[in-house]
N, C-alpha and C positions, 0 to 999 in steps of 0.2 A: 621357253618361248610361249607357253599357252598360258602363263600368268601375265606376261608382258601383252598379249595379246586381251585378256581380260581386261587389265587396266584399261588399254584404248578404247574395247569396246565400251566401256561401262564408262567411259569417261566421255565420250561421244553422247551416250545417251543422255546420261545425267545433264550432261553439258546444256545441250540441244534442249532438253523439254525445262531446266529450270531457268536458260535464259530466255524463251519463250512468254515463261508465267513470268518474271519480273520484266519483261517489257512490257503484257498488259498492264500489272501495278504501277509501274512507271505511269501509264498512260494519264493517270486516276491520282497517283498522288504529286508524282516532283515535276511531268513536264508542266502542267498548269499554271507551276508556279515559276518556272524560269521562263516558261510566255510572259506571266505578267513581268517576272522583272528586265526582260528585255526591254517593255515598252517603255521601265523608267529608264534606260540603258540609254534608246533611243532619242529618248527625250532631252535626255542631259546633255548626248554630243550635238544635236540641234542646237541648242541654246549655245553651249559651249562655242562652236561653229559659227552661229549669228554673232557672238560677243565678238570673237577672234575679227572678225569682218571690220567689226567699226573700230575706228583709230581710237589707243586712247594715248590718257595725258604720259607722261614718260615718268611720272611722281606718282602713277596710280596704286593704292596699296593691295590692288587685287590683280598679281599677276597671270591670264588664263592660259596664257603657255604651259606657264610649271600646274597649274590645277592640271591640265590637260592629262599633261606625262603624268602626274602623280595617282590618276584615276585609271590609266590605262596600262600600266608597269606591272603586266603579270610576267612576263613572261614566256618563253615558246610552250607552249600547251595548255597553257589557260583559255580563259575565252578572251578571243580575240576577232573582235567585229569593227577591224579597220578598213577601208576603203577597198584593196585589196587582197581579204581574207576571202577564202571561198566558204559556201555555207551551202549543205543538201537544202533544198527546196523545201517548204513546207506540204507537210501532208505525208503520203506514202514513202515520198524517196527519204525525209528525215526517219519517218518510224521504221524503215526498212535499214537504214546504216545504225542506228539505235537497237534494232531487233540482231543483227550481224553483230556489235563491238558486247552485247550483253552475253550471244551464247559461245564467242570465243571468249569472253573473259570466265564464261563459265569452267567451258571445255579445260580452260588454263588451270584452275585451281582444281577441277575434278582430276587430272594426271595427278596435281602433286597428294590432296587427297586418298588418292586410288594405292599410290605409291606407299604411302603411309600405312593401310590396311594391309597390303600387298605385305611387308615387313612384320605384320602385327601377325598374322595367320602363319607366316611362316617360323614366326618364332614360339605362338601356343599354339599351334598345329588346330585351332579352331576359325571358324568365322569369324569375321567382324558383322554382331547382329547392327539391324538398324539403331536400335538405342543408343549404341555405339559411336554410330557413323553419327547419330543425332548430335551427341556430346563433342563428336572431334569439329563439326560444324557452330556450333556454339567456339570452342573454341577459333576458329579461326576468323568468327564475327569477332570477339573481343580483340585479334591479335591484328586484323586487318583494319576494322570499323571502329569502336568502342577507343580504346586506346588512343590512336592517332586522333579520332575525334576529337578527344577530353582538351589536344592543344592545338588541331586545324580543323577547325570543323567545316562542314561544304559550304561553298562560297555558292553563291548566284552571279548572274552577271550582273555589273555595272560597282560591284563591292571591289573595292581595290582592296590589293595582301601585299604581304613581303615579298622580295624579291623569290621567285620562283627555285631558285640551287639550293638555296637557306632553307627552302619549307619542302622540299626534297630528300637534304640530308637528313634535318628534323625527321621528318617522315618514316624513314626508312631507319635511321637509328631507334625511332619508336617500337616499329613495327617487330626486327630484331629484339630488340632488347623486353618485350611481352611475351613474344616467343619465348625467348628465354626461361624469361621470369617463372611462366606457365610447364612448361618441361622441366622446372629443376623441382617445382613443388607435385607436381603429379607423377614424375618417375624416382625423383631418389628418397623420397618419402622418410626424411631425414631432418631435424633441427636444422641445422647449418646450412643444407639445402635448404630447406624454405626460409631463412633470414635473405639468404643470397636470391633466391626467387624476389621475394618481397624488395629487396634494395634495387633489382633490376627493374622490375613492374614499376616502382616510382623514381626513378633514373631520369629518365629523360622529361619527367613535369616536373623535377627538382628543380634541371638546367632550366625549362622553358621551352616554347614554341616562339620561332621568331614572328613579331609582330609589328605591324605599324605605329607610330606613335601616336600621332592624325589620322583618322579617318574621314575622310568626307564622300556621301553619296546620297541620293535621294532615293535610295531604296528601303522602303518601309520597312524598321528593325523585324517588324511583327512576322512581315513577309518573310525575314530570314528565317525567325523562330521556327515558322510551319517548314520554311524548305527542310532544317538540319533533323527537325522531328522527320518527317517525309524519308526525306534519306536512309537516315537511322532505322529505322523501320523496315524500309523495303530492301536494305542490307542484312536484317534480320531474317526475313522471309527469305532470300537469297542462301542465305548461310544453313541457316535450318534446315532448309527444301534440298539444297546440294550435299551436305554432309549425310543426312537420311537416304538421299536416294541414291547416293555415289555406291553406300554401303553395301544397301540392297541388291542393286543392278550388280555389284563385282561379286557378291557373295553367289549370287543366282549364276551367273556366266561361268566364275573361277568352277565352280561345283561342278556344273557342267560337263567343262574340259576336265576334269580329274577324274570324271566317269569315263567319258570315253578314253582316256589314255589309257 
């Protein structure tokens, strides 16, 4: 009970102060850029909108119906900024639901983290030092960010994707199969393990990420470049800061409780 209760604690913590810091960095690097690209978002359902208005010939070869659908086909959970989609308000109440979904997705991966640790201490009856934690959060940057990146990388709004189930299963077949990859080359520390690592790690870029065949959007490619840099980045800072500090915080608490038992 007092290891399970170290987990939460130290997963609380961890959770709370590192999604804190990646919402300032948020602030400074990806929201600025999905400001700007809402207002080409915006811009293009205007236009699109005003076109739709005026009659055209019935032999026109620019249909704006199908552009329409074919720009706005993410998806449930994409961004969806149709007439009635609800959106937090700009300013505090959006940095305040942004500040909330960062340090629960923290809180979410410092459990499974904590967990992890929690099994490693138990099995060499020592800590997991922070170096430690540092290395399992690297790991889980390449097996959540890195990876999946390499064949969906983060979209902005107004960039249309594949149908949202497709770049899901993708996703998650990814995600699994690095995992994988990553545990069969650093625990069984074996040839045939590591060929079967390495075939897992490139498995799913062998298959592909599903993709559109068309693209069409007026959102400045460049603008994307800086968003997936942005991203990339403050997943890194995310990953590093959580694995480091998950460690620390459960090694300091678990200690604790095993003094006073």
């Amino acid at each position: 009970m007092s290891t399970f209760r170290s987990i939460v604690f130290a997963s609380v913590i961890a959770g709370f102060i590192v999604g804190l810091v990646v919402t300032v960095v948020q602030q400074f690097g990806t929201v600025p850029l999905i400001l700007k690209a809402e207002v080409f978002e915006k811009a293009a359902e205007t236009h699109q909108h005003d076109a739709a208005a005026v009659p055209q010939p019935a032999a026109a070869g620019h249909d704006h119906a199908a552009h329409d659908h074919g720009d706005h086909e993410h998806g449930a959970g994409d961004h969806d900024h149709g007439a009635g989609a609800w959106e937090p308000r700009d300013g505090f109440e959006r940095n305040a639901y942004t500040a909330a979904a960062n340090i629960l997705t923290a809180i979410g991966f410092a459990l499974l983290l904590a967990g992890f640790f929690a099994v490693r201490s138990a099995t060499t009856g020592m800590s997991v030092s922070w170096h430690e934690g540092l290395l399992w959060g690297l790991a889980g940057f390449a097996v959540f960010t890195l990876a999946p990146g390499l064949g969906l990388p983060p979209e902005l709004p107004g960039v249309p994707a594949a149908p949202l189930l497709s770049r899901q299963i993708w996703w998650l077949a990814a995600v699994l199969a690095t995992a994988g990859g990553l545990a069969m080359i650093a625990f069984r520390r074996s040839v045939p393990a590591a060929i079967a690592g390495v075939i897992l790690l490139t498995l799913p870029h062998l298959i592909g990420a599903p993709e559109l065949a068309n693209v069409e959007t007026n959102v400045p490619s460049s603008l994307t470049h800086q968003f997936v840099t942005a991203v990339t980045m403050t997943s890194l800072v995310f990953w590093t800061l959580l694995g480091g500090l998950t460690s620390a915080v459960f090694a300091r608490i678990d200690r604790g409780a095993n003094l006073r038992a």
